[in-house]
VOPAGU-2260 file (C-alpha; in pm, 1 decimal, decimal comma):
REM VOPAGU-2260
SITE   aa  ch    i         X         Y         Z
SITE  UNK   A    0    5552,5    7288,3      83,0
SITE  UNK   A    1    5275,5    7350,5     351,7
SITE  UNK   A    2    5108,6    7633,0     143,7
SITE  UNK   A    3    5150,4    7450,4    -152,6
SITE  UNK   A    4    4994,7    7075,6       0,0
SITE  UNK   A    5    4698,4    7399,7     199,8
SITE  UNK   A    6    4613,8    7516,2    -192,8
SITE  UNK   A    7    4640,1    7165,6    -363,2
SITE  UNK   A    8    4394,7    7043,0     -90,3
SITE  UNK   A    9    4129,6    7300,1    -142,4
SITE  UNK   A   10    4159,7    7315,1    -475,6
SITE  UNK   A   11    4168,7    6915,1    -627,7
SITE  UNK   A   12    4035,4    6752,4    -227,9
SITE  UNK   A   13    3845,2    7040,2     -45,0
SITE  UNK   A   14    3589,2    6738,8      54,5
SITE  UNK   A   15    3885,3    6633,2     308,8
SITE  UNK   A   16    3861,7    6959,8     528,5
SITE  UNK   A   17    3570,7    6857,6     684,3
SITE  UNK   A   18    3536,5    6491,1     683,5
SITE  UNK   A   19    3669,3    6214,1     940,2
SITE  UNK   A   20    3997,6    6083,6     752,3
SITE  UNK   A   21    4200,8    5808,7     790,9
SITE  UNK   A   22    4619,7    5836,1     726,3
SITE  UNK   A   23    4758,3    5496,1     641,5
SITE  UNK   A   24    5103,2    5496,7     772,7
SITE  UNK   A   25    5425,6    5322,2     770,1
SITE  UNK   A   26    5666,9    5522,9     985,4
SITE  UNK   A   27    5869,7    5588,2     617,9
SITE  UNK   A   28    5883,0    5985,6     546,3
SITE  UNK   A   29    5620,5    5974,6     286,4
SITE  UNK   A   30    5390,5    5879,8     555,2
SITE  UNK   A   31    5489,2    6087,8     853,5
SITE  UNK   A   32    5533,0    6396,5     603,5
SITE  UNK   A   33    5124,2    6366,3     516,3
SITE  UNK   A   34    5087,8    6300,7     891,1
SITE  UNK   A   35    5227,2    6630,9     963,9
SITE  UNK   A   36    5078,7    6836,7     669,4
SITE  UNK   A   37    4704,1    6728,7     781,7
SITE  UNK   A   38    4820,0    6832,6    1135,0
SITE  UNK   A   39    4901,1    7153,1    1024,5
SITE  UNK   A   40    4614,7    7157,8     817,7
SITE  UNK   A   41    4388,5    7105,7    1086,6
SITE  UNK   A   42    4222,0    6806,2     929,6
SITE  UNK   A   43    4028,4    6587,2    1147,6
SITE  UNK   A   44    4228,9    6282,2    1130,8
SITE  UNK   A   45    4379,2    5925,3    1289,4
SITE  UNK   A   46    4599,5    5699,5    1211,5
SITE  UNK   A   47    4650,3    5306,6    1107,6
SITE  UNK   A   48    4968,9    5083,1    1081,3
SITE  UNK   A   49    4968,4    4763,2     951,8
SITE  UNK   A   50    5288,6    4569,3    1115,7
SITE  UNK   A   51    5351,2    4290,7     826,6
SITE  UNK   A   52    5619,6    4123,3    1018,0
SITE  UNK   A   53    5878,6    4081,7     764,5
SITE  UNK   A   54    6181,7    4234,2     939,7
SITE  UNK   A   55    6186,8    4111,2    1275,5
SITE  UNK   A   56    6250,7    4372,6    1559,6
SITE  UNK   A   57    6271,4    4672,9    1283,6
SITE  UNK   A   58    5893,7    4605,8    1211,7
SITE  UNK   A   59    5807,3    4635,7    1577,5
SITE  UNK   A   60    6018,9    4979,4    1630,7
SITE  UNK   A   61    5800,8    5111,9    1326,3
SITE  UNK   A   62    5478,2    5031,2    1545,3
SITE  UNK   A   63    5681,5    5147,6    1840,9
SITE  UNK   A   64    5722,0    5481,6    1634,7
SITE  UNK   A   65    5400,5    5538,8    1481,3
SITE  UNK   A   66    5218,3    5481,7    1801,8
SITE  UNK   A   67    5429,1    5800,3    1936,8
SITE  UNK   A   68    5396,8    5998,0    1602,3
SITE  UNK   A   69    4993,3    5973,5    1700,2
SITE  UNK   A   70    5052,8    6096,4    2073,6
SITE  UNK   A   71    5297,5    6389,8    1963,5
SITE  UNK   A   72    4990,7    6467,0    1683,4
SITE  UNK   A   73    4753,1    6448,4    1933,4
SITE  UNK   A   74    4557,2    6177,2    1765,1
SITE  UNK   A   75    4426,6    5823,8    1781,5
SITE  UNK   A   76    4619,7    5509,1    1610,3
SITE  UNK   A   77    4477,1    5155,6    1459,9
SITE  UNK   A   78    4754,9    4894,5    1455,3
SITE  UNK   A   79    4739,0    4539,8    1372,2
SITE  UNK   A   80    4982,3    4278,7    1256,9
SITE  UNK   A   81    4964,9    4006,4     965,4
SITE  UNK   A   82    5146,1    3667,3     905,4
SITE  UNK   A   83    5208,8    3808,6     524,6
SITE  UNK   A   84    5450,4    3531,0     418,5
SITE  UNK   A   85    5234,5    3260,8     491,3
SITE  UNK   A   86    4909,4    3476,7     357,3
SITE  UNK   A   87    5139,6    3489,7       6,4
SITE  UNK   A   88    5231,1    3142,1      15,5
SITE  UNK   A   89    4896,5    3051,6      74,5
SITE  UNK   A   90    4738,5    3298,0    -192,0
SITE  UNK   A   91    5028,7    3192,9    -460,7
SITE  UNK   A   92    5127,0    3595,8    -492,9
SITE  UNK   A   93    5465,0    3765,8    -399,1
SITE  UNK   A   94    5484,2    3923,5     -31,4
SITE  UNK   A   95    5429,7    4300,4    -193,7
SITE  UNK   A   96    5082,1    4216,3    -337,2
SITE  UNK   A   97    5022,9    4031,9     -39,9
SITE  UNK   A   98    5079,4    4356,5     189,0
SITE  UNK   A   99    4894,1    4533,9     -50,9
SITE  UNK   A  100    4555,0    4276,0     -43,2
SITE  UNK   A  101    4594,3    4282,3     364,2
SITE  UNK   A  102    4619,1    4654,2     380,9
SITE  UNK   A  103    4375,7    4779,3     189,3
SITE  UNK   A  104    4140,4    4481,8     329,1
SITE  UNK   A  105    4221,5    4621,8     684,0
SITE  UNK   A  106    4160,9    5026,5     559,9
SITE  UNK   A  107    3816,6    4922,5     465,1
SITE  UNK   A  108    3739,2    4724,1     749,5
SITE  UNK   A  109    3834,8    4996,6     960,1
SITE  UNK   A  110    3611,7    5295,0     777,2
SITE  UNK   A  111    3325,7    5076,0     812,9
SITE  UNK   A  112    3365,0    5012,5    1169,6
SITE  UNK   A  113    3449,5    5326,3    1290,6
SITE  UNK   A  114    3276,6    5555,3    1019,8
SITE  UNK   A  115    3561,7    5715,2     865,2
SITE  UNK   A  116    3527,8    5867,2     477,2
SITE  UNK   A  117    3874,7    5810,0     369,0
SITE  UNK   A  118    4188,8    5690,3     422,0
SITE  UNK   A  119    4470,1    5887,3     287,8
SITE  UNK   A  120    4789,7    5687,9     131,6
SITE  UNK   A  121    5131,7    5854,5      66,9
SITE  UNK   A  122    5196,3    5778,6    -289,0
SITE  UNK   A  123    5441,6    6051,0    -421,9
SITE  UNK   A  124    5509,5    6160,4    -813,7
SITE  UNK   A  125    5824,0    5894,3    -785,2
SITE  UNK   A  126    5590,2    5628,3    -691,0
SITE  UNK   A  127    5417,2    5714,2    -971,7
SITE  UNK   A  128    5678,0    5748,6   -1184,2
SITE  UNK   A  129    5836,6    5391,7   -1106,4
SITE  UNK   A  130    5468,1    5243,1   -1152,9
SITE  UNK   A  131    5451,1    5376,8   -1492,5
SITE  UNK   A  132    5810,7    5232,8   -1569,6
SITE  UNK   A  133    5676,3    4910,8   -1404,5
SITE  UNK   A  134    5370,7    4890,5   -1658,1
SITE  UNK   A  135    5581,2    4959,4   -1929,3
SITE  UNK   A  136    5794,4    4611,4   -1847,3
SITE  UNK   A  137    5501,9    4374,2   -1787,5
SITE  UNK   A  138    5364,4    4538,7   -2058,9
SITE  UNK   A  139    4991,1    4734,4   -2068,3
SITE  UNK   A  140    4735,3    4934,8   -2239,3
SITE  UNK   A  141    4664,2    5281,2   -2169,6
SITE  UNK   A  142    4519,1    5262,5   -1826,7
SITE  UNK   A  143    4860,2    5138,1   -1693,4
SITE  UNK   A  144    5048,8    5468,3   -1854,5
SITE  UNK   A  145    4748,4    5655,6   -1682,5
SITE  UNK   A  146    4937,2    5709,5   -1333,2
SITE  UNK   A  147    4784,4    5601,0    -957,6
SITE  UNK   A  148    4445,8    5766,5    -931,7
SITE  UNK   A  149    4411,4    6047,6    -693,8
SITE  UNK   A  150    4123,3    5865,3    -544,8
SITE  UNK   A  151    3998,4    5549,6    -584,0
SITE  UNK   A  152    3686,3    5496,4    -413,1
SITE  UNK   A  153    3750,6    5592,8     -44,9
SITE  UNK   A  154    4086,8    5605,1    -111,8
SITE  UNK   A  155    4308,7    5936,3    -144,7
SITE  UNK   A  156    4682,5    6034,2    -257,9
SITE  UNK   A  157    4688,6    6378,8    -173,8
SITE  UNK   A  158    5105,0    6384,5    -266,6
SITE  UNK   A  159    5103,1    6226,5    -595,7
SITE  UNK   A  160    5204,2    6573,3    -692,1
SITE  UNK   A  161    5451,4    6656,3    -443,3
SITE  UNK   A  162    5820,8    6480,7    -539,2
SITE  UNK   A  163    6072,7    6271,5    -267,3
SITE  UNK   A  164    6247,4    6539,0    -290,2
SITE  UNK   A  165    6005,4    6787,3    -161,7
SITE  UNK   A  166    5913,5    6553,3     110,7
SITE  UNK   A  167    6257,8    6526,2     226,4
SITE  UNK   A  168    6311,0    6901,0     237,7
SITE  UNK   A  169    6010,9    6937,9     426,6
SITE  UNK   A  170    6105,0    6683,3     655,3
SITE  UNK   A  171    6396,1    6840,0     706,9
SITE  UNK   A  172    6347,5    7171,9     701,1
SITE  UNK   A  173    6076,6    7122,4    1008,3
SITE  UNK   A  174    6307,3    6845,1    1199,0
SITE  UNK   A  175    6037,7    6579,9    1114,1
SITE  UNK   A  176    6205,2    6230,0    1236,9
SITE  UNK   A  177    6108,3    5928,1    1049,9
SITE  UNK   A  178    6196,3    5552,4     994,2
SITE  UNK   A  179    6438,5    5437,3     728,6
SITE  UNK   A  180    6318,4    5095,4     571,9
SITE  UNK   A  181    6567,1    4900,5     501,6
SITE  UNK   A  182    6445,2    4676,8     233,1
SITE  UNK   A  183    6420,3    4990,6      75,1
SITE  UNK   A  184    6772,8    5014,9     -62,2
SITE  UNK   A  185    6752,8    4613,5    -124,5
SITE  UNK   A  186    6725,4    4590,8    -530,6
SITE  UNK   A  187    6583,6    4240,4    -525,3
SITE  UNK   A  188    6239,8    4368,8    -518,0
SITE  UNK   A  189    6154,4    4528,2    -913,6
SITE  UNK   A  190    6021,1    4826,1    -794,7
SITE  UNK   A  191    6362,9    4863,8    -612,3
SITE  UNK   A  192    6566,4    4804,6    -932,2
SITE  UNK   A  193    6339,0    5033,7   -1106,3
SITE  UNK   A  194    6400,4    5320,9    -825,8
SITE  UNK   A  195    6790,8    5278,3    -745,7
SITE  UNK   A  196    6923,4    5178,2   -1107,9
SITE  UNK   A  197    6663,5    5310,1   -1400,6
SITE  UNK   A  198    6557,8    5649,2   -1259,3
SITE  UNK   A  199    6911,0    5780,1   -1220,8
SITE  UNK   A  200    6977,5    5749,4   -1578,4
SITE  UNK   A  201    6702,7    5835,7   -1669,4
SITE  UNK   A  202    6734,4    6198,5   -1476,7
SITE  UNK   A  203    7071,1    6153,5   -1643,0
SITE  UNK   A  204    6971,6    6191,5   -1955,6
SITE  UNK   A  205    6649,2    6451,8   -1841,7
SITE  UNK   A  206    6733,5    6648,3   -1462,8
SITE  UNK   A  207    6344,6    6756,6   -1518,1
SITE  UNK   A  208    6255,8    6394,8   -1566,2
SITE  UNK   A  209    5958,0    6447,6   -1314,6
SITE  UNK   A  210    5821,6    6744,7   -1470,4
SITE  UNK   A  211    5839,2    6619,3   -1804,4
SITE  UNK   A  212    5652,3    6321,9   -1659,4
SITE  UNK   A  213    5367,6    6465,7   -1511,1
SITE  UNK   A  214    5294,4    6638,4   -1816,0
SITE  UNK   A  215    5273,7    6308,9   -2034,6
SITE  UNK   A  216    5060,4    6199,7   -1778,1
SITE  UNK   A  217    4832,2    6473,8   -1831,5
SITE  UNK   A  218    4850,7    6461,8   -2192,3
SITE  UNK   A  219    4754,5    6084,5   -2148,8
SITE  UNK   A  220    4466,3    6122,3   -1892,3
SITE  UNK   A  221    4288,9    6366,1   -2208,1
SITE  UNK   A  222    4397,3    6082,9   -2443,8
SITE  UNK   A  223    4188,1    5848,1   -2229,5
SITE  UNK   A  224    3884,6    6066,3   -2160,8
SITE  UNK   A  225    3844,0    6070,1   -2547,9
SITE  UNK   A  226    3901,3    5703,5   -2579,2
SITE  UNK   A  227    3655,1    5647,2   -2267,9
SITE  UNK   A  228    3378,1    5813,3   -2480,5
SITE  UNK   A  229    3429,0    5676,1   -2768,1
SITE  UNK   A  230    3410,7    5293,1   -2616,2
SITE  UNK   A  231    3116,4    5443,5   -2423,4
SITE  UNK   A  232    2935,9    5493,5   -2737,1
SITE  UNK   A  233    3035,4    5132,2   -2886,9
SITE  UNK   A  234    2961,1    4949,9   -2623,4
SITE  UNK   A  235    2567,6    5122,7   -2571,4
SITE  UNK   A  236    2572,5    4962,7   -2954,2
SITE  UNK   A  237    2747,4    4584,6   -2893,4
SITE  UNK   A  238    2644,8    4525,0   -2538,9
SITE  UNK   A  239    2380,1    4373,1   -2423,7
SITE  UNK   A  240    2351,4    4319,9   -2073,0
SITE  UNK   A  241    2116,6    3989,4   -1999,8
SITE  UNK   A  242    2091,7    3863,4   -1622,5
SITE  UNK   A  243    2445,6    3774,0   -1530,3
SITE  UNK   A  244    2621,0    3810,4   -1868,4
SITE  UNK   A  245    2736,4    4036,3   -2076,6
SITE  UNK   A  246    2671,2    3965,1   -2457,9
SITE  UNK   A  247    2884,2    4165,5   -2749,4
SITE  UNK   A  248    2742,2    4137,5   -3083,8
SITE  UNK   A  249    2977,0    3954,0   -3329,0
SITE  UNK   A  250    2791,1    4106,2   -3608,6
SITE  UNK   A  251    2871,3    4453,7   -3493,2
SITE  UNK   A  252    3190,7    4372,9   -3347,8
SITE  UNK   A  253    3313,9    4246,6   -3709,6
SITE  UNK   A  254    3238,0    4567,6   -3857,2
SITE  UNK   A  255    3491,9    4827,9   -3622,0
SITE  UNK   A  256    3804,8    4886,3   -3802,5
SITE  UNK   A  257    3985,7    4739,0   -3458,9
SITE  UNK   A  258    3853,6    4494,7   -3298,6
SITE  UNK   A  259    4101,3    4369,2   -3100,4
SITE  UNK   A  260    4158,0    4765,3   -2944,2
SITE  UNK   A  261    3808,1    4696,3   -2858,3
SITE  UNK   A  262    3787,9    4388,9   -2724,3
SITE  UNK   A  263    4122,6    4526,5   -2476,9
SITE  UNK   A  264    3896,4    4839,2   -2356,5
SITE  UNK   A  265    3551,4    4653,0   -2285,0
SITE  UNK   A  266    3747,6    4349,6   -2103,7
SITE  UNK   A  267    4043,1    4478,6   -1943,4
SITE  UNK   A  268    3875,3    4463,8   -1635,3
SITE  UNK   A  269    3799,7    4126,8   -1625,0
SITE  UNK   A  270    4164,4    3987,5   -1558,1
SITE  UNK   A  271    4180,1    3849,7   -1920,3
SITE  UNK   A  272    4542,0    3851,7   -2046,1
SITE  UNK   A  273    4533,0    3626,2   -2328,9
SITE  UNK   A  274    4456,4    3888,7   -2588,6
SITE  UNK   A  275    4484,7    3690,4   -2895,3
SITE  UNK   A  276    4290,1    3403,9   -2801,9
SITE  UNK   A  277    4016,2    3654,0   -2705,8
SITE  UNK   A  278    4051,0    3842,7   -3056,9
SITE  UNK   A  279    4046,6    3436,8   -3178,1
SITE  UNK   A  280    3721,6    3388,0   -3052,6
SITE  UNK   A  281    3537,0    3584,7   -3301,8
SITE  UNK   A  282    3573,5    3358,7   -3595,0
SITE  UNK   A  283    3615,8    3032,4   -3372,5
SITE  UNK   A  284    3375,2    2718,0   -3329,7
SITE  UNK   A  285    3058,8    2790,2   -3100,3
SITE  UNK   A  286    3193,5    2650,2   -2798,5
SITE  UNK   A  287    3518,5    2741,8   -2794,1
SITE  UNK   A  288    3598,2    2975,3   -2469,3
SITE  UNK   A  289    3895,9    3159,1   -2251,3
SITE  UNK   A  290    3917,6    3237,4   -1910,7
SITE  UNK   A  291    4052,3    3457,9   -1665,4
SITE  UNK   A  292    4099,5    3361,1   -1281,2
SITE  UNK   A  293    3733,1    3540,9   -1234,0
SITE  UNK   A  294    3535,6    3502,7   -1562,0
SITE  UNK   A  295    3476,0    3310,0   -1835,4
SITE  UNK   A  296    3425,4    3458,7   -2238,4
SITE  UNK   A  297    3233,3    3228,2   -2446,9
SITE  UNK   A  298    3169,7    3203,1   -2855,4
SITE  UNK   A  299    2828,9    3119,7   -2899,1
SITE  UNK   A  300    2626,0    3192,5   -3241,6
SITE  UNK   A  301    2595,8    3539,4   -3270,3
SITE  UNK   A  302    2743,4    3653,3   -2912,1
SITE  UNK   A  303    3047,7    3682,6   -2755,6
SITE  UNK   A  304    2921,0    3548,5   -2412,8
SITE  UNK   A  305    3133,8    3711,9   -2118,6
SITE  UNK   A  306    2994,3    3497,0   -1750,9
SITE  UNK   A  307    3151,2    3519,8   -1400,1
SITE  UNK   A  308    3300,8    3177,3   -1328,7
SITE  UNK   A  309    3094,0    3102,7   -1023,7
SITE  UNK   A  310    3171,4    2662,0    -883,0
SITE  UNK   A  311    2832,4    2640,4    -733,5
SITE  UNK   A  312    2679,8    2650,8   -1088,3
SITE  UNK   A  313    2899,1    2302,3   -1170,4
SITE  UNK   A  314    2663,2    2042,0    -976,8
SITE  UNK   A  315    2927,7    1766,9    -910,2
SITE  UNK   A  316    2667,3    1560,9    -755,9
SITE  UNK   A  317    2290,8    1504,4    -815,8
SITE  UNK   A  318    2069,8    1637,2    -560,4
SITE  UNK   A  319    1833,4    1380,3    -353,7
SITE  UNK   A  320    1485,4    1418,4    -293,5
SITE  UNK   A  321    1341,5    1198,8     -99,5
SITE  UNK   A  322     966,1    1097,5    -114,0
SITE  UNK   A  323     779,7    1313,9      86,5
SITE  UNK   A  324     958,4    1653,3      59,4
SITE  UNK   A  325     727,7    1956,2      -5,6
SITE  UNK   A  326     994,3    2165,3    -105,6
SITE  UNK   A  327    1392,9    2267,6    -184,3
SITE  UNK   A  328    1550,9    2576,4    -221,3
SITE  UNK   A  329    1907,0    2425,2    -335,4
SITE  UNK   A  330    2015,9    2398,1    -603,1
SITE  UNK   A  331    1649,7    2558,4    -717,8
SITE  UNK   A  332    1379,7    2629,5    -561,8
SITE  UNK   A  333    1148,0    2334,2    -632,4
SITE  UNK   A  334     803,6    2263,7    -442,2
SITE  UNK   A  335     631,3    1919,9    -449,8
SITE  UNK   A  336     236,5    1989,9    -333,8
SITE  UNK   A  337     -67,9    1709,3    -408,3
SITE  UNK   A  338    -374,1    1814,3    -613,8
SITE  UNK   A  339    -657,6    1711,0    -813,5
SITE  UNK   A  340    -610,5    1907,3   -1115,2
SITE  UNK   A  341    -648,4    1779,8   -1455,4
SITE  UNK   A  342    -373,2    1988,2   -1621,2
SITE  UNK   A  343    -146,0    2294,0   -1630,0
SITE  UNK   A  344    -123,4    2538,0   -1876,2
SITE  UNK   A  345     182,1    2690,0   -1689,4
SITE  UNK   A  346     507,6    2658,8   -1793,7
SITE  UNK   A  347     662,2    2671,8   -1491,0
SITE  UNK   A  348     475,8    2367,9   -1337,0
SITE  UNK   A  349     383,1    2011,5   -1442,1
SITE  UNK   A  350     159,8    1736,2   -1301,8
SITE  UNK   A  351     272,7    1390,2   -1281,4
SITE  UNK   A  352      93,8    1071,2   -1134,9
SITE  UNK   A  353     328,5    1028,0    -812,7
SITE  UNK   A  354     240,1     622,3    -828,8
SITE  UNK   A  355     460,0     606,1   -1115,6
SITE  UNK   A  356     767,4     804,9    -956,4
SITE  UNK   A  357    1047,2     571,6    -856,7
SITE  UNK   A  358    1222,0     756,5    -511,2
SITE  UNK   A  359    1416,2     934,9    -462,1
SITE  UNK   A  360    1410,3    1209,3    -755,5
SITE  UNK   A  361    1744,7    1395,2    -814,0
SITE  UNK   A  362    1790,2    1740,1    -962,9
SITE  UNK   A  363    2087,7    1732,9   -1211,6
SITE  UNK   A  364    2254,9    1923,0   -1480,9
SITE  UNK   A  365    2170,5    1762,7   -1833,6
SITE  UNK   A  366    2501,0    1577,9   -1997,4
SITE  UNK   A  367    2541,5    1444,2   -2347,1
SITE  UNK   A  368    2380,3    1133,1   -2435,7
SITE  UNK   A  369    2040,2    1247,1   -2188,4
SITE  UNK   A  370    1706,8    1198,5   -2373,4
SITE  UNK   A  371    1333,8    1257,9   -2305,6
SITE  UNK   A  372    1020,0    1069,6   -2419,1
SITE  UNK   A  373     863,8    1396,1   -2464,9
SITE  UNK   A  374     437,9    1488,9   -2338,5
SITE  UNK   A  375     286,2    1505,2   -2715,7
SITE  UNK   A  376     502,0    1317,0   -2920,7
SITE  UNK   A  377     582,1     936,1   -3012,9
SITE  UNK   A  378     948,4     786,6   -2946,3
SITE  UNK   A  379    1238,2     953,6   -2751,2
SITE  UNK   A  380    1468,0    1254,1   -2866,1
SITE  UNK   A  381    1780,3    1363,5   -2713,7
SITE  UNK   A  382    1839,0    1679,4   -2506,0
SITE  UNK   A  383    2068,1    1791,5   -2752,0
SITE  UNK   A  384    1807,2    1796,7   -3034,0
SITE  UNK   A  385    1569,6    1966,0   -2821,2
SITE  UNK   A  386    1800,0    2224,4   -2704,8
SITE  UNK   A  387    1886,7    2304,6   -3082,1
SITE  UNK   A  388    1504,9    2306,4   -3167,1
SITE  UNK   A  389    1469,8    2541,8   -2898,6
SITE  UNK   A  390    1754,7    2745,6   -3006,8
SITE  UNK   A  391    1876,1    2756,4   -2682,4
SITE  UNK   A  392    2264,8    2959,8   -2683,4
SITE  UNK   A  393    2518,1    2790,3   -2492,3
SITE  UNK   A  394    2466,6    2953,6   -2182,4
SITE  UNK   A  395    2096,0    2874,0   -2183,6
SITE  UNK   A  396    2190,5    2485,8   -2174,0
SITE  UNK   A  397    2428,8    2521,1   -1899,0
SITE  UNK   A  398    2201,0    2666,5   -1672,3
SITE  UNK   A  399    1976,1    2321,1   -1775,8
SITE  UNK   A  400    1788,8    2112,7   -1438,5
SITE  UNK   A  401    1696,6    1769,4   -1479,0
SITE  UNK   A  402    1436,7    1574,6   -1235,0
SITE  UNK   A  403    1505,7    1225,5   -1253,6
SITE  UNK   A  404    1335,2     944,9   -1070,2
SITE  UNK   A  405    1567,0     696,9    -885,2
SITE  UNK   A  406    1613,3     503,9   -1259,8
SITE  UNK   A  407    1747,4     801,2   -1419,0
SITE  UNK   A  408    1440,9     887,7   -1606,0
SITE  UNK   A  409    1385,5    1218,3   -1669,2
SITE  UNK   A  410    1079,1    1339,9   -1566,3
SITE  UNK   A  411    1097,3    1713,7   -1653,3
SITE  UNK   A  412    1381,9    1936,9   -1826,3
SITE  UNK   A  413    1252,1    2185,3   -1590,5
SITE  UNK   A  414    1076,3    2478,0   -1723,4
SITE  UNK   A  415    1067,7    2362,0   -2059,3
SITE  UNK   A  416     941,9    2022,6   -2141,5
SITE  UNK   A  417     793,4    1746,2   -1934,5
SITE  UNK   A  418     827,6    1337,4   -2024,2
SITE  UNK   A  419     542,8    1188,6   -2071,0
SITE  UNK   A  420     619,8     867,5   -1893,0
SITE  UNK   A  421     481,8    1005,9   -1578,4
SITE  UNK   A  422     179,9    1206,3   -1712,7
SITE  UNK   A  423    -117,5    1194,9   -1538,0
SITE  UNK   A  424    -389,4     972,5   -1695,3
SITE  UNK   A  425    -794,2    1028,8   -1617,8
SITE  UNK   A  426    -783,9     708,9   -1360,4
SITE  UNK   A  427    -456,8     861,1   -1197,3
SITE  UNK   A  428    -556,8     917,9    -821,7
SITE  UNK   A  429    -242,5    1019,9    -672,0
SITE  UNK   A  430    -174,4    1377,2    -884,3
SITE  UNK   A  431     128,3    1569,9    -770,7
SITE  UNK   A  432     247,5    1920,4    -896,9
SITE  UNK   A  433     551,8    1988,9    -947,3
SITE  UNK   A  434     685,6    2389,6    -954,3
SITE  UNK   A  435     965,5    2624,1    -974,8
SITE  UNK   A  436     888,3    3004,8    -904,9
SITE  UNK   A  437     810,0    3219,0   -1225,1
């Protein structure tokens, strides 16, 4: 296996043989195996245990272990420890995607710190086996039939192609010691079931089950280099990428044979698992939107509007002001400055006669029912009018400020129209402009 693992690094990873590397390990043989290989290898390398203290004393013995796995390698070793029961309870996950989240939190805190380029993982073709299986269950598109990636940003599985069994008769053959996990052979965890009661049929009913299985993964990584171009091309075409949103074109989107094959590719990354209230949304009322935990889609008009959900947009509370202030930077950046001029021909500014402001001014976000007695026109009209007349898209109006004098009178929908009740008149001595930056 050693001359095998030497030729698979230099051909698929020869960037590890000469970079600072990182071996995330467990004390299981997956981990102590790779341990040993980049020893032999002469790889420049430490290593990092994360002690999740969910088995007592045996989690302790693994440090124990791995700390004199790095002295017999010659090597330094990164430990630390996590309350992962409470961080799952807390986090409302299970206790294996909680040890996943702290792990891989910890890896990358420890590259930065200590300048490392990668750290190595001991994924195996079984693990990658039982995640396909486990995909298949919960149910995915083609990404999740794609296999673990070889390397995901720093991060590097230089066994995926290497079996259990070939790491046990390496282990063996070179009396390699390691630690048995004994939550391992426990089948209350699904990727458990999947390994002690599935896969043994399975190699039943195919002994070359692995084989067989690394070639449909290959066949499906080509399938998804194709499909990854061609939803390239579509989305240069239906995208439009606008400040902090993402906008497909309903128009164009209408017109692709399948849209809802579409829709999965461009915003499977987004956490979105509601597929057919996504797919919904094209011929729904503008208005109408789905979330995921992290983002929001919206139907406007014309757009499918696709926003991060982000609670410091939401203004729960107006925003005081108080008489006197020259300038805010929360929630905008407003500035308050005297001056004599006569008028402003700049849309991001407005002058108002500051004997006719009632303190203190708030900043809020517009609701319904909010109306303005607009500069250059008789009577009142609501915001909701004006926003239409402006042909402002949904979006546009949520990201709405109101100043408001103490009375809840709007003085300006900033940025786009100012209420004449506090206009500046030719007797008005006390002028103050009001600005937001451009």
């Amino acid at each position: 296996m050693l001359k095998k693992f030497k030729q698979h690094i230099h051909q698929n990873f020869p960037f590890l043989e000469n970079e600072k590397l990182l071996i995330a390990i467990s004390g299981g043989i997956d981990s102590v195996v790779l341990a040993h290989l980049c020893y032999q290898l002469k790889l420049d390398f430490s290593l990092c245990h994360c002690n999740f203290k969910l088995r007592g004393e045996e989690s302790d013995d693994d440090e124990t272990f791995v700390k004199k796995l790095a002295n017999n390698l010659k090597t330094t070793v990164f430990t630390t420890s996590f309350e992962t029961e409470k961080y799952a309870e807390k986090e409302k996950v299970s206790i294996q995607v909680a040890a996943r989240d702290l792990r891989y939190r910890w890896f990358y805190e420890l590259i930065e710190e200590h300048q490392f380029d990668y750290v190595l993982t001991a994924h195996n073709t079984n693990d990658n086996l039982e995640t396909f299986i486990i995909n298949l269950t919960r149910g995915t598109g083609l990404e999740g039939f794609t296999g673990i990636p070889p390397i995901n940003n720093k991060s590097v599985r230089p066994l995926l192609n290497f079996s259990r069994d070939d790491i046990t008769m390496f282990a063996i053959k070179n009396e390699i010691t390691w630690r048995e996990d004994r939550s391992n052979a426990s089948i209350k965890y699904v990727r458990n079931k999947v390994r002690h009661k599935i896969l043994p049929i399975l190699k039943e009913i195919n002994p070359h089950l692995l084989e067989s299985f690394q070639k449909t993964l290959e066949n499906l990584n080509e399938s998804k280099t194709i499909i990854d171009e061609a939803i390239k091309n579509i989305s240069e075409d239906i995208l439009i990428y606008e400040n902090d949103c993402i906008k497909i074109d309903l128009q164009k989107l209408k017109k692709l044979d399948n849209k809802k094959a579409y829709l999965y590719q461009v915003l499977n990354q987004y956490g979105f698992t509601e597929w057919n209230d996504l797919v919904d949304l094209i011929d729904a009322q503008p208005g109408k939107q789905v979330f995921s935990k992290t983002h929001r889609l919206l139907k406007d008009r014309k757009y499918l509007i696709l926003t991060t959900i982000n609670e410091d947009l939401v203004a729960k509370k107006p925003f005081i002001i108080n008489q006197g202030t020259t300038k805010i930077t929360q929630p905008l950046s407003i500035s308050f400055e005297p001056t004599s001029n006569d008028y402003s021909k700049e849309s991001n500014e407005i002058l108002v006669d500051n004997d006719l402001l009632k303190y203190p001014l708030f900043v809020r976000k517009w609701s319904y029912g909010d109306y303005i007695c607009p500069v250059g026109m008789t009577g009142s009209k609501k915001l909701s009018q004006l926003f239409k007349d402006k042909k402002l898209s949904l979006i546009d109006k949520e990201n709405i400020w109101l100043l408001t004098d103490a009375d809840d009178k709007i003085i300006w929908v900033v940025g786009l129209r100012q209420d004449r009740r506090f206009s500046i008149q030719e007797s008005t001595k006390n002028r103050l402009k009001i600005a937001v930056p451009l």
